[in-house]
Residue frames as a rotation matrix with the C-alpha (Angstrom) as fourth column:
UNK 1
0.570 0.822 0.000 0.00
0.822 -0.570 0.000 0.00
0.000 0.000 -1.000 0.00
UNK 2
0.436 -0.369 -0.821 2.79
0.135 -0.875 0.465 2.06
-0.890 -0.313 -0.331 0.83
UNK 3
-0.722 -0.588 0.365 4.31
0.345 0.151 0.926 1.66
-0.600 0.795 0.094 -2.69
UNK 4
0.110 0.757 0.644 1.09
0.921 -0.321 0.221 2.79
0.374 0.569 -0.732 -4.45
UNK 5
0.676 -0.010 -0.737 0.92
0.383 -0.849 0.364 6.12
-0.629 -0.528 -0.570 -2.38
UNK 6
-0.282 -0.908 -0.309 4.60
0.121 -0.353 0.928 6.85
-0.952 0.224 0.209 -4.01
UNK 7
-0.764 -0.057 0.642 3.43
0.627 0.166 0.761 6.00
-0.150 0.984 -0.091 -7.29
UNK 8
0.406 0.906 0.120 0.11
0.913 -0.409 -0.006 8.18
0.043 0.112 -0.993 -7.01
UNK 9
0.609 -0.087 -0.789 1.89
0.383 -0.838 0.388 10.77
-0.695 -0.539 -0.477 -5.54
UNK 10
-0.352 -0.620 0.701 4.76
0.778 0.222 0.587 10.79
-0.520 0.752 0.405 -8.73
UNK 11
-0.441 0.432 0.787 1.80
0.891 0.320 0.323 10.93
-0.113 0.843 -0.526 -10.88
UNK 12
0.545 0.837 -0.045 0.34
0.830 -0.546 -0.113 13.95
-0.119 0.024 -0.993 -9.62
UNK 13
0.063 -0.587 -0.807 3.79
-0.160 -0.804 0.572 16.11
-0.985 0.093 -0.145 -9.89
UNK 14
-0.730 -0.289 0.619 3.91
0.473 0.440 0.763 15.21
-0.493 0.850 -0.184 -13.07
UNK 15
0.123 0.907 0.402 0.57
0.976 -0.184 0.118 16.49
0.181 0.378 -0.908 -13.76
UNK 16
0.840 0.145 -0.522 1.19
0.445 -0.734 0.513 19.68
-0.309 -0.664 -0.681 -11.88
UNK 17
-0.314 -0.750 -0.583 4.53
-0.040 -0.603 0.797 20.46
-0.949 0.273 0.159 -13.89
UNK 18
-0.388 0.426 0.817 2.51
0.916 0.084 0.391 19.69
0.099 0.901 -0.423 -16.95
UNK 19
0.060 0.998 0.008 0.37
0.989 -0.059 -0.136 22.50
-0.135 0.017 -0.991 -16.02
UNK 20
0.590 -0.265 -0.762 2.52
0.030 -0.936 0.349 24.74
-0.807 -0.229 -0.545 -14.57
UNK 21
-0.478 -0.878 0.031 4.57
0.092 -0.015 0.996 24.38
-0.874 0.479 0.088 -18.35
UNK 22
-0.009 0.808 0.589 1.27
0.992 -0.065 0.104 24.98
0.122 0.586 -0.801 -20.15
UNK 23
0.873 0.380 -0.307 0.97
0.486 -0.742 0.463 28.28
-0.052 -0.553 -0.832 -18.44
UNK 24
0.229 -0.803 -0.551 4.53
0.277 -0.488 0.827 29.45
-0.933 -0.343 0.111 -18.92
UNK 25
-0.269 -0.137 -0.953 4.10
-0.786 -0.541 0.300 29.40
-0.557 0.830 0.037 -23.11
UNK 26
0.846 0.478 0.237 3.84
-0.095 0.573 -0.814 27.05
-0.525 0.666 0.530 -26.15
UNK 27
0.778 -0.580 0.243 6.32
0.512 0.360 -0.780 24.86
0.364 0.731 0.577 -27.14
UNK 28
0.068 -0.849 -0.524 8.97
0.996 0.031 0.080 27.12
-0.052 -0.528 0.848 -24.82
UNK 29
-0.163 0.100 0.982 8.04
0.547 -0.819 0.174 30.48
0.821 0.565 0.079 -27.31
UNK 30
-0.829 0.130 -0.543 7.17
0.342 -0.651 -0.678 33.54
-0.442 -0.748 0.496 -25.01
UNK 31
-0.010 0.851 0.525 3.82
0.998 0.042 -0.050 34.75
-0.064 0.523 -0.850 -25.92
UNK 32
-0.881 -0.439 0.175 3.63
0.465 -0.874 0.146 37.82
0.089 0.210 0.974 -27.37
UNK 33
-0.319 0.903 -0.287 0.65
0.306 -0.189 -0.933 40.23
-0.897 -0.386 -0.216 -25.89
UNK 34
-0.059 0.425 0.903 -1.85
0.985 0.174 -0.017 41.39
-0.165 0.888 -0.429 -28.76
UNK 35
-0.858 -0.487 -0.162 -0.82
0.508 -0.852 -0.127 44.75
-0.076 -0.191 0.979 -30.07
UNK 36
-0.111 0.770 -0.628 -3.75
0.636 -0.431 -0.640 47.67
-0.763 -0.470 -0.443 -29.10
UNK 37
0.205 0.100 0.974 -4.77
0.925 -0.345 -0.159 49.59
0.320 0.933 -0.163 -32.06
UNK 38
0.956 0.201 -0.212 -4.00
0.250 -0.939 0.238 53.04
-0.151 -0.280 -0.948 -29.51
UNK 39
0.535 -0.845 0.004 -0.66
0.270 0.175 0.947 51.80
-0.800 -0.506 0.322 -29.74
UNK 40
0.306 0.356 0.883 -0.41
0.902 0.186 -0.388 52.57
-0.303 0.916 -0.265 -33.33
UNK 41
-0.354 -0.426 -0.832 1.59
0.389 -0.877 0.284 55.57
-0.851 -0.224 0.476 -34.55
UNK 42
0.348 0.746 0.567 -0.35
0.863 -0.019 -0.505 57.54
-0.366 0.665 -0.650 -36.95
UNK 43
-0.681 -0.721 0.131 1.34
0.702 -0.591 0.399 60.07
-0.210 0.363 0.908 -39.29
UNK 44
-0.144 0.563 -0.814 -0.14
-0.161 -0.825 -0.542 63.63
-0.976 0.053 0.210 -39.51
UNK 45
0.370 0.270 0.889 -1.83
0.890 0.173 -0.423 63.64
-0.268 0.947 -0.177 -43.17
UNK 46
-0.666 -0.542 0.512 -0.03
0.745 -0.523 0.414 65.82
0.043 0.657 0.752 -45.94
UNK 47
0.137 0.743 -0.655 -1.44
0.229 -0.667 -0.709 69.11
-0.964 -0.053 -0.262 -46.42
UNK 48
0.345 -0.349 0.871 -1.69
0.936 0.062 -0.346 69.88
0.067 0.935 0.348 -50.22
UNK 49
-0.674 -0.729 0.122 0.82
0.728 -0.626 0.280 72.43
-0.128 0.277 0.952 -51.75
UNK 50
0.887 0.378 -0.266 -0.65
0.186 -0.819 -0.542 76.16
-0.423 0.431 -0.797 -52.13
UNK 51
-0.014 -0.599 0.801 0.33
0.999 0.029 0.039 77.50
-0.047 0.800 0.598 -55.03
UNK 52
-0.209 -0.010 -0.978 1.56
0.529 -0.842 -0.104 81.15
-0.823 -0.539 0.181 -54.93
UNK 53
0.903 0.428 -0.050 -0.41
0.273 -0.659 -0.701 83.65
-0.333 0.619 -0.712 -57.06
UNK 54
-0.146 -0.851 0.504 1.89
0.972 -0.029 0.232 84.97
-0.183 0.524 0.832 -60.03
UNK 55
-0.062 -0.188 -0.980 3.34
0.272 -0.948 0.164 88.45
-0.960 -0.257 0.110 -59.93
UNK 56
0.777 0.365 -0.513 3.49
-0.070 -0.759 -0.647 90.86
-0.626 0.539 -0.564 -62.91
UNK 57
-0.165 -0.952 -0.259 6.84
-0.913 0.047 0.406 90.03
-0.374 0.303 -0.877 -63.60
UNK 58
-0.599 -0.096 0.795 6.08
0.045 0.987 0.153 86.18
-0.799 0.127 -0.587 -63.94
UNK 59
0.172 0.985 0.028 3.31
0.421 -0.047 -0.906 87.43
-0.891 0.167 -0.422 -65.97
UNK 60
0.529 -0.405 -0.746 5.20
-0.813 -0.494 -0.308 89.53
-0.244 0.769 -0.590 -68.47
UNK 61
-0.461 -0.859 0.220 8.00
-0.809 0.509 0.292 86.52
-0.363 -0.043 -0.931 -68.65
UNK 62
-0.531 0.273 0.802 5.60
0.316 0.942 -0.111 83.89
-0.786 0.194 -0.586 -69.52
UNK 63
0.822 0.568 -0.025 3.83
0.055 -0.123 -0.991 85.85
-0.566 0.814 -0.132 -72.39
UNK 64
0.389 -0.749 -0.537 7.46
-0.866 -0.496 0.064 86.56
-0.315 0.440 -0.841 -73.71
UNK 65
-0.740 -0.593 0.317 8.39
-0.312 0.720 0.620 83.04
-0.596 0.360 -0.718 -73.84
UNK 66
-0.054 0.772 0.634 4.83
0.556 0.550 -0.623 82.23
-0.829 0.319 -0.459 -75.52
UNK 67
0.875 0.396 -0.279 5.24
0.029 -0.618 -0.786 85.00
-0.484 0.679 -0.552 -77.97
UNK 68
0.180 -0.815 0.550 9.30
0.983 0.168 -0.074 84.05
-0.032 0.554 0.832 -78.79
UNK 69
0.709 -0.410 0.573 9.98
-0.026 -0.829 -0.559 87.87
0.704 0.382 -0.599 -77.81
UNK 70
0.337 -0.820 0.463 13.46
-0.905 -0.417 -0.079 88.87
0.258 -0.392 -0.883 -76.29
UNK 71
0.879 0.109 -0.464 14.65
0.051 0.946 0.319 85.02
0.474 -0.304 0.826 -76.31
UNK 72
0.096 -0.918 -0.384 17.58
0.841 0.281 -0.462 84.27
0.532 -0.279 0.799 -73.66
UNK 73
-0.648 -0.033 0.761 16.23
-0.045 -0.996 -0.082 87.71
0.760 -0.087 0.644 -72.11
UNK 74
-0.470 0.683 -0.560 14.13
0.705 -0.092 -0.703 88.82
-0.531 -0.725 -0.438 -68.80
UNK 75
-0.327 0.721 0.610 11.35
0.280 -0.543 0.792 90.62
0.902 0.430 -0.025 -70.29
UNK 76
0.618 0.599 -0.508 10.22
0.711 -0.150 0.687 91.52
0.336 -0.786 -0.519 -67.24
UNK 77
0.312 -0.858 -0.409 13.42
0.908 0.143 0.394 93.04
-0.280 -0.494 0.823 -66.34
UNK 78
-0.697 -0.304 0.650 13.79
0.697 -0.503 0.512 95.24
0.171 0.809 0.562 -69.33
UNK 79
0.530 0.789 0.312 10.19
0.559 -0.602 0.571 96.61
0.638 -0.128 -0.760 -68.40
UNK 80
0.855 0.438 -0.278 11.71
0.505 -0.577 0.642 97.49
0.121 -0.689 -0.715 -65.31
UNK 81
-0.210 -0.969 0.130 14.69
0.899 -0.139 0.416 99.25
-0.385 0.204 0.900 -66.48
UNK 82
-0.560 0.191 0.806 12.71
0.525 -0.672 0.523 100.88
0.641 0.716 0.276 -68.62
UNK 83
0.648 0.761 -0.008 10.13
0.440 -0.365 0.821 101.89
0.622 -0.535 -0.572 -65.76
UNK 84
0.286 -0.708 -0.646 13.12
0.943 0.086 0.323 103.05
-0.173 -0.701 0.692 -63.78
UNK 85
-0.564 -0.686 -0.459 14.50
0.688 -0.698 0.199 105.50
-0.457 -0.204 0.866 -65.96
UNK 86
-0.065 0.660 0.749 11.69
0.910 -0.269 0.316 107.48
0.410 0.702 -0.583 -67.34
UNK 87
0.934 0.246 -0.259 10.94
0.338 -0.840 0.423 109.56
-0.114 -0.483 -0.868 -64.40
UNK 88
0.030 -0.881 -0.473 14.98
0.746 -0.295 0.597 109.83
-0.665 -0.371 0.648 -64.27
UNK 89
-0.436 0.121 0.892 14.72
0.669 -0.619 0.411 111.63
0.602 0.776 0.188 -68.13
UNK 90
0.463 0.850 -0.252 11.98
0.781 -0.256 0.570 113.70
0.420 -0.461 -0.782 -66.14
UNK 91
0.778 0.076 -0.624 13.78
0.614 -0.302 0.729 114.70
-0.133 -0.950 -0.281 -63.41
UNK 92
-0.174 -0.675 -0.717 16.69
0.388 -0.716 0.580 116.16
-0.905 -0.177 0.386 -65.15
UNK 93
0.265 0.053 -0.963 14.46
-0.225 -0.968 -0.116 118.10
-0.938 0.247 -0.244 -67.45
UNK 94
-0.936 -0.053 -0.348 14.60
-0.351 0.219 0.911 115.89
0.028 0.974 -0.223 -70.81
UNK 95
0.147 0.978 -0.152 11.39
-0.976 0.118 -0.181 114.37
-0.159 0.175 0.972 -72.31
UNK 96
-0.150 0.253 0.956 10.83
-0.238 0.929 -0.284 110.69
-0.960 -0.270 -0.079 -71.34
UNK 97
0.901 0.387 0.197 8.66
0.033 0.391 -0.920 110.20
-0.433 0.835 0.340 -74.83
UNK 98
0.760 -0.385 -0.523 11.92
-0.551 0.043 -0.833 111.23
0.343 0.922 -0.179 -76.90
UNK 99
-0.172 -0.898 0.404 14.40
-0.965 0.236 0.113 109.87
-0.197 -0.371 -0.908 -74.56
UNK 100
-0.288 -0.132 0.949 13.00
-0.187 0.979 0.080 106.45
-0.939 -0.154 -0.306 -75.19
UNK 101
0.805 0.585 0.102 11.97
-0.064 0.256 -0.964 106.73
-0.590 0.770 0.244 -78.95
UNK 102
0.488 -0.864 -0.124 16.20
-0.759 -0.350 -0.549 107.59
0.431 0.363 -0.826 -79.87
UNK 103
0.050 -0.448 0.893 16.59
-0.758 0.565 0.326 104.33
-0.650 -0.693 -0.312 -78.41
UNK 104
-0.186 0.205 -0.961 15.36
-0.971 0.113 0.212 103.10
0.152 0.972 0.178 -81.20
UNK 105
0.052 0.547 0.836 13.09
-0.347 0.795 -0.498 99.59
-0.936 -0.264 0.231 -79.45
UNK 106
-0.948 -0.051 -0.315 13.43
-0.289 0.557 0.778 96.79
0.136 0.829 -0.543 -81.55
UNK 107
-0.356 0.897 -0.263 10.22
-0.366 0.126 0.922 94.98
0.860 0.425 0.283 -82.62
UNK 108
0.175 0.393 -0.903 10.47
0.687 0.608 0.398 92.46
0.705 -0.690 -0.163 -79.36
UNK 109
-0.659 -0.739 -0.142 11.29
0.716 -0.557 -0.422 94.89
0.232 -0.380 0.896 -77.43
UNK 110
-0.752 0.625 0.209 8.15
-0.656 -0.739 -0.152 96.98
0.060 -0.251 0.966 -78.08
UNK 111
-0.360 0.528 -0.769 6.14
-0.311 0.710 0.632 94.37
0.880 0.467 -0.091 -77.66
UNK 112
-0.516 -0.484 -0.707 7.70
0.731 0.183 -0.658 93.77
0.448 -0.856 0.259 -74.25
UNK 113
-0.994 -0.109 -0.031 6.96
0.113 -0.980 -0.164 97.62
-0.013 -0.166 0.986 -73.58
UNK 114
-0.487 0.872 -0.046 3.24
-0.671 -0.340 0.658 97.38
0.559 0.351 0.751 -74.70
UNK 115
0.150 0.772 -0.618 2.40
-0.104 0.634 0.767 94.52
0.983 -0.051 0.175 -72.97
UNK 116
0.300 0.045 -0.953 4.17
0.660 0.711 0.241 95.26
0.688 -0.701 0.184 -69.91
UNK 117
-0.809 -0.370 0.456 4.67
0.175 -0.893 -0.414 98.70
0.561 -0.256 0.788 -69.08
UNK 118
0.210 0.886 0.413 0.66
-0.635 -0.197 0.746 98.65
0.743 -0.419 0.522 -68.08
UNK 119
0.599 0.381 -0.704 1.40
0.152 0.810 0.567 96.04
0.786 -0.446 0.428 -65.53
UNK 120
-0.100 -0.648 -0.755 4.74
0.994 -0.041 -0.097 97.46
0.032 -0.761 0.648 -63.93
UNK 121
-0.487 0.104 -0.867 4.11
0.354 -0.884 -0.305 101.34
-0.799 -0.455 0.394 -64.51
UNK 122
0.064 0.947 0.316 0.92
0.909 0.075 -0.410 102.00
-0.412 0.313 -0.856 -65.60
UNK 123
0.334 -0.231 -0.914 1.53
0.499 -0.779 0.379 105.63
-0.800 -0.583 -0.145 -65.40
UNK 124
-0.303 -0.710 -0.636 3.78
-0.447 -0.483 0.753 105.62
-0.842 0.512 -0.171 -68.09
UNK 125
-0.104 0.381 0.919 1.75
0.504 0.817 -0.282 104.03
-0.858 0.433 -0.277 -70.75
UNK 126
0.754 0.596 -0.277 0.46
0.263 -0.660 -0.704 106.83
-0.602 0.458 -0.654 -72.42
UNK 127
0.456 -0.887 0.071 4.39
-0.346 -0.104 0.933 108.00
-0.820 -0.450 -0.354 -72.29
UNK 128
-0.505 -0.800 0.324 5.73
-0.368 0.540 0.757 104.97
-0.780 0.263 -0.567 -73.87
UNK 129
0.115 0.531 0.839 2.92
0.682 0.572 -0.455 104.50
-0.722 0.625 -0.297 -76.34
UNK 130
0.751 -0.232 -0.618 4.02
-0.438 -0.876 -0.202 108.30
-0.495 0.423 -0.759 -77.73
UNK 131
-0.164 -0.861 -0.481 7.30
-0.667 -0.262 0.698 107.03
-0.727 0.435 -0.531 -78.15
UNK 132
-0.171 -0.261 0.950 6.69
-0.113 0.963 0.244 103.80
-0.979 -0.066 -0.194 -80.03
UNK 133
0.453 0.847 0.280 4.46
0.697 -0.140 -0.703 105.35
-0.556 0.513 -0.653 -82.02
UNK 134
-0.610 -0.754 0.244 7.55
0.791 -0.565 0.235 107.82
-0.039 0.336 0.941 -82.83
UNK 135
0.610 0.345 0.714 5.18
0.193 -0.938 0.288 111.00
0.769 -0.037 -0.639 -82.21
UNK 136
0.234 -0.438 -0.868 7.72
0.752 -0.485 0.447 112.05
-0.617 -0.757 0.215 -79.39
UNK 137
0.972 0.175 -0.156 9.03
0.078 -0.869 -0.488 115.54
-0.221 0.463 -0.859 -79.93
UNK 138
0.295 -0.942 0.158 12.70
0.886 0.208 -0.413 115.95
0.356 0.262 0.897 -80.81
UNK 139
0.898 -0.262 -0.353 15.05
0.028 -0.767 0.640 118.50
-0.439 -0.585 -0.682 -79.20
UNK 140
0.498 -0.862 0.096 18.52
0.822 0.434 -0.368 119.24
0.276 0.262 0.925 -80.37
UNK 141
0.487 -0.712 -0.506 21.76
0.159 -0.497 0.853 120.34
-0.859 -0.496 -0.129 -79.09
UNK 142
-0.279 -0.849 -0.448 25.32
-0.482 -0.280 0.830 121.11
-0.831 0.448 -0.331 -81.41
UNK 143
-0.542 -0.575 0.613 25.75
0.150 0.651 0.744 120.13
-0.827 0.495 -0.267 -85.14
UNK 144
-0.707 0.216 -0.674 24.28
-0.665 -0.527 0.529 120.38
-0.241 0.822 0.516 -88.37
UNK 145
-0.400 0.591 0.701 20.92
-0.147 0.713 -0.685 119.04
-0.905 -0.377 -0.198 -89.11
UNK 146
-0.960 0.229 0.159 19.40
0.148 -0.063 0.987 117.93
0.236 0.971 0.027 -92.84
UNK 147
-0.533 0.741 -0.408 15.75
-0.670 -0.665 -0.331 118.94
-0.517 0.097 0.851 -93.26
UNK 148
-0.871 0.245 -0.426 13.73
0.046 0.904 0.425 116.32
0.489 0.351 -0.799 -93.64
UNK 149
-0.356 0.700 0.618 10.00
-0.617 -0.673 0.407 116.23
0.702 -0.236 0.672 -93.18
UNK 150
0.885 0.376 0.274 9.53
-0.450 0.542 0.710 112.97
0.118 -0.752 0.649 -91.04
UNK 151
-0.285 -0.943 -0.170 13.07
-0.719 0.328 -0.613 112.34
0.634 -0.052 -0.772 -89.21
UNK 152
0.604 0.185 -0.775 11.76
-0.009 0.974 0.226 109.97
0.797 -0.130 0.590 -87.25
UNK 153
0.958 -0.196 -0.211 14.43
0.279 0.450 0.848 108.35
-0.071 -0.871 0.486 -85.57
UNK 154
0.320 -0.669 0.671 17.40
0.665 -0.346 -0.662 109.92
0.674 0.658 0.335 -87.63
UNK 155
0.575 -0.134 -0.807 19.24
0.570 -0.643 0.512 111.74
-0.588 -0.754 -0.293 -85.17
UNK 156
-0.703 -0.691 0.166 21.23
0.554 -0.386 0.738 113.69
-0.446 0.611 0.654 -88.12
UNK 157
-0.582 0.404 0.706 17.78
0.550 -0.445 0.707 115.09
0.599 0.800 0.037 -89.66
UNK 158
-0.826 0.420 -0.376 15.25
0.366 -0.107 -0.924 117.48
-0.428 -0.901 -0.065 -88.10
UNK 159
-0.111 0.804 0.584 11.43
0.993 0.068 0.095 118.47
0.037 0.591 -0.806 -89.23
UNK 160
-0.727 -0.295 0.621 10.51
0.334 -0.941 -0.056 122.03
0.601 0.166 0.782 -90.23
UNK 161
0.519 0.768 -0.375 8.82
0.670 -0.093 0.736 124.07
0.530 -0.634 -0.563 -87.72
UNK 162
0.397 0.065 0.916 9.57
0.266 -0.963 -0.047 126.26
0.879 0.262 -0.399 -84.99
UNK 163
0.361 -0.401 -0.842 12.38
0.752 0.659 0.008 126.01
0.552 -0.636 0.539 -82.22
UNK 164
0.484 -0.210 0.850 13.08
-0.354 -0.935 -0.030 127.68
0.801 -0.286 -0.527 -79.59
UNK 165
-0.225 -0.690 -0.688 16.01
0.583 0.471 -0.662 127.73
0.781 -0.550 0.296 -77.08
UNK 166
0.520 -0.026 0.854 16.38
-0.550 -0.775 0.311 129.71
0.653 -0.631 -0.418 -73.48
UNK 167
0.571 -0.589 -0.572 18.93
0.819 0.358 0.448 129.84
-0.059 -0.724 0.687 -70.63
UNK 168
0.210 -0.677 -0.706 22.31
-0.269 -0.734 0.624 131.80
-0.940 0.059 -0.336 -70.18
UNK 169
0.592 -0.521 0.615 23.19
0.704 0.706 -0.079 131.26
-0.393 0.480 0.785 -73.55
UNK 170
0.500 -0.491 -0.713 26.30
-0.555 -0.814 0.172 133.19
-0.665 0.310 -0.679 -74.90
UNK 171
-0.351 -0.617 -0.704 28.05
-0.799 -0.194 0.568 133.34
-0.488 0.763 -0.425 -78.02
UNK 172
0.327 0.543 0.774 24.76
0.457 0.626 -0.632 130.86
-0.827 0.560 -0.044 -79.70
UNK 173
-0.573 -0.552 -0.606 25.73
-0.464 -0.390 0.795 130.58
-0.675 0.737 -0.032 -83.12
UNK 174
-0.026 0.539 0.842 22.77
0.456 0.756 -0.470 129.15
-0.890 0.372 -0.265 -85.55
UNK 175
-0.705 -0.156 -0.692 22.22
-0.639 -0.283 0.715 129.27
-0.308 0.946 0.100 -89.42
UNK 176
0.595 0.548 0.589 19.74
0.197 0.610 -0.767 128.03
-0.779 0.572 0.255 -92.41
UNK 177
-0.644 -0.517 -0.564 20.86
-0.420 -0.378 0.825 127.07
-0.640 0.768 0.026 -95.30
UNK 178
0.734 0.649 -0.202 19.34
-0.643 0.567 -0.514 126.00
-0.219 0.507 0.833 -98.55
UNK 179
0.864 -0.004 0.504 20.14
0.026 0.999 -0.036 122.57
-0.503 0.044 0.863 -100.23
UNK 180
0.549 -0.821 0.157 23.15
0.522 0.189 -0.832 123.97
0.653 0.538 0.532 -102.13
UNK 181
-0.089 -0.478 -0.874 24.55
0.993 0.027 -0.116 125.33
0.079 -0.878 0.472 -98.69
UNK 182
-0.792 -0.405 0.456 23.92
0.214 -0.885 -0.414 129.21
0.571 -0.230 0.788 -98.87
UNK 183
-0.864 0.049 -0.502 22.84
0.504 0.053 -0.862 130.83
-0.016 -0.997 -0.071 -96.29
UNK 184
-0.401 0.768 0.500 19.82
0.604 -0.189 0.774 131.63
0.689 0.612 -0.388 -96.13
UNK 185
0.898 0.411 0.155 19.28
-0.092 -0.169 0.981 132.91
0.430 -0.896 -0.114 -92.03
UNK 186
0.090 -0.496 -0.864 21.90
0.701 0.647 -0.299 133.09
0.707 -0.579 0.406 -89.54
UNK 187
0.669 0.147 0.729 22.61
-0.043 -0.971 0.235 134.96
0.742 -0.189 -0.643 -86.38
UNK 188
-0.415 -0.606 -0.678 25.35
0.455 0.507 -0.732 134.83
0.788 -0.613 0.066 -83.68
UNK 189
0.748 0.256 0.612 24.22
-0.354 -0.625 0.695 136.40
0.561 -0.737 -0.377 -79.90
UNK 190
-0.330 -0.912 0.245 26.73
-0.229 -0.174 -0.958 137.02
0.916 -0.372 -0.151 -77.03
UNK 191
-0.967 0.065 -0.245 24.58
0.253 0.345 -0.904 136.65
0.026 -0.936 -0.350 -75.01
UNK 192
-0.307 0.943 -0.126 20.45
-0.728 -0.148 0.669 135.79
0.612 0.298 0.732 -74.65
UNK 193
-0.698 0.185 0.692 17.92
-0.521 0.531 -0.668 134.32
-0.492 -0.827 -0.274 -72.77
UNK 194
0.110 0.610 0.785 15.53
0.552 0.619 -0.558 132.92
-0.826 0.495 -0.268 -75.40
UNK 195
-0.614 0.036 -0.788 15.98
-0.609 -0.657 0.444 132.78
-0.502 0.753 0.426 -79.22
UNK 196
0.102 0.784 0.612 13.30
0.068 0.608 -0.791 131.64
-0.992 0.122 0.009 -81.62
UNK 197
-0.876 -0.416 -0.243 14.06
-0.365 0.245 0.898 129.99
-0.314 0.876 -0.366 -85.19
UNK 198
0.585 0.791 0.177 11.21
-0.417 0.481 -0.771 128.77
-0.695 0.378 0.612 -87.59
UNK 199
-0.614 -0.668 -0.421 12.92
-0.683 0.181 0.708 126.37
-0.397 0.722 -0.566 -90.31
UNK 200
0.253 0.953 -0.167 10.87
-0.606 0.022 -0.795 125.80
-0.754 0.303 0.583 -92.95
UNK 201
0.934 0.302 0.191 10.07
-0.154 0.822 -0.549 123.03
-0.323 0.483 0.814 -95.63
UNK 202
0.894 -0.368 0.256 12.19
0.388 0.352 -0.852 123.71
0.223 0.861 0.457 -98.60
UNK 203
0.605 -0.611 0.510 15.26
-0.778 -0.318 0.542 124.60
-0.169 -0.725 -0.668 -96.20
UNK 204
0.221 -0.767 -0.602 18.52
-0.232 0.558 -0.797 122.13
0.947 0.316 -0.054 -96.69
UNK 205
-0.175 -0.755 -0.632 20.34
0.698 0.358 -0.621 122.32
0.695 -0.550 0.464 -93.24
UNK 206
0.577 0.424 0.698 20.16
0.019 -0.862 0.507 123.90
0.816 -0.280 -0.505 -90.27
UNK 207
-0.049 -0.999 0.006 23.33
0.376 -0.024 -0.926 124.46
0.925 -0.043 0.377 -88.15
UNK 208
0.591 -0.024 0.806 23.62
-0.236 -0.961 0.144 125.68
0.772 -0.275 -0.574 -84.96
UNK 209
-0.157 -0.954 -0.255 26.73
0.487 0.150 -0.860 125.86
0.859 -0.259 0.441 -81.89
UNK 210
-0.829 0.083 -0.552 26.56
0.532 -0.184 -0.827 126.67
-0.170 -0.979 0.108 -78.03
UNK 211
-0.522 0.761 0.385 23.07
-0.410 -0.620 0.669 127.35
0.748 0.191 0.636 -78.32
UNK 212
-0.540 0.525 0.658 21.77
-0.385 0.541 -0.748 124.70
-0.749 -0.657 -0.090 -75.25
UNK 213
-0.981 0.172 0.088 19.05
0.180 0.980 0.085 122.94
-0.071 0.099 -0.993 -76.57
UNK 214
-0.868 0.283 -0.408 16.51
-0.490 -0.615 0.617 123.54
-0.077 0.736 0.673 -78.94
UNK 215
-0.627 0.752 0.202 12.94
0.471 0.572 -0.671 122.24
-0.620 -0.326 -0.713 -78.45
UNK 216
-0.220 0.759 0.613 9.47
0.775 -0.246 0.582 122.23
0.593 0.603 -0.534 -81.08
UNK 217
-0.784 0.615 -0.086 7.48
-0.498 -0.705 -0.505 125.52
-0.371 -0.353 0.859 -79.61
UNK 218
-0.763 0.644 0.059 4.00
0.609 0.747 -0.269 124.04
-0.217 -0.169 -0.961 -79.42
């Protein structure tokens, strides 16, 4: 009887480390707890790109490349170069319209000018549509001019009409001549504060030397 007891008693550690090796994993593995869905790292969602409104400049630069004007150029640039120095012409007392029409704008160029002066300086539209149009007035300083009824851009020719200078001017020295050079008009002054020339059509040349700077009379 005592010998059974032992053997019952065997049986039941046996059972009891069975259990307690049931309870410790599977197969030796460590169980692994089930992961919690809070646990879960969740990336902040993308915000979409804003796109930044295009400036005047981008605006002038993309019709220029769509129209093939000023290629390998900033059109946009040129506007503002050109919007820069107008008022400068202004300020020391030349005319803007002729100062940019003796520049003599190529074709892209006025293009540039027409489509993008209204966008960087409005202001000057009117301005820069004078010159393009080549209605700016001409002025002239020293040298000898041909007579010519539409000089244009010709800085060698000037239109008949009626100039007049004014300042300190001393020892002004001016002349007409006709087409076979005699004179036809001339006067010298030591010293004046405003002289007034008319040089008409059929006139050749008109000449004239420290006189300052002859402007149309309106």
């Amino acid at each position: 009887m005592r010998h059974m007891r032992g053997v019952g008693a065997a049986v039941a550690g046996i059972a009891a480390a069975a259990v307690l090796s049931g309870c410790g994993g599977d197969g030796g593995n460590d169980a692994k707890p089930a992961a919690s869905p809070s646990a879960k790292s969740s990336a902040p969602a993308a915000e979409p790109a804003v796109e930044e409104p295009a400036t005047p400049e981008d605006e002038i630069d993309q019709l220029a490349a769509e129209k093939g004007w000023m290629p390998g150029e900033s059109a946009s640039a040129y506007v503002a170069d050109i919007c820069a120095s107008l008022p400068e012409r202004k300020a020391v007392d030349s005319d803007p319209a002729e100062w940019l029409m003796m520049r003599k704008p190529s074709e892209d160029e006025a293009a540039v000018l027409k489509a993008g002066v209204p966008k960087l300086c409005p202001k000057w539209s009117k301005t820069v549509a004078k010159a393009l149009g080549g209605e700016a007035a001409r002025s002239y300083s020293g040298g000898t001019y041909k007579v010519k009824a539409d000089p244009g851009t010709d800085e060698n020719s000037i239109a008949p009409g009626t100039y007049r200078t004014a300042g300190a001017l001393e020892d002004c020295y001016w002349e007409r001549t006709s087409k076979a050079g005699k004179i036809l008009d001339n006067s010298f002054s030591t010293s004046a504060q405003e002289i007034t020339v008319t040089i008409r059509a059929t006139d050749g040349q008109f000449t004239t030397r420290d006189c300052g700077v002859w402007k149309p009379v309106k």
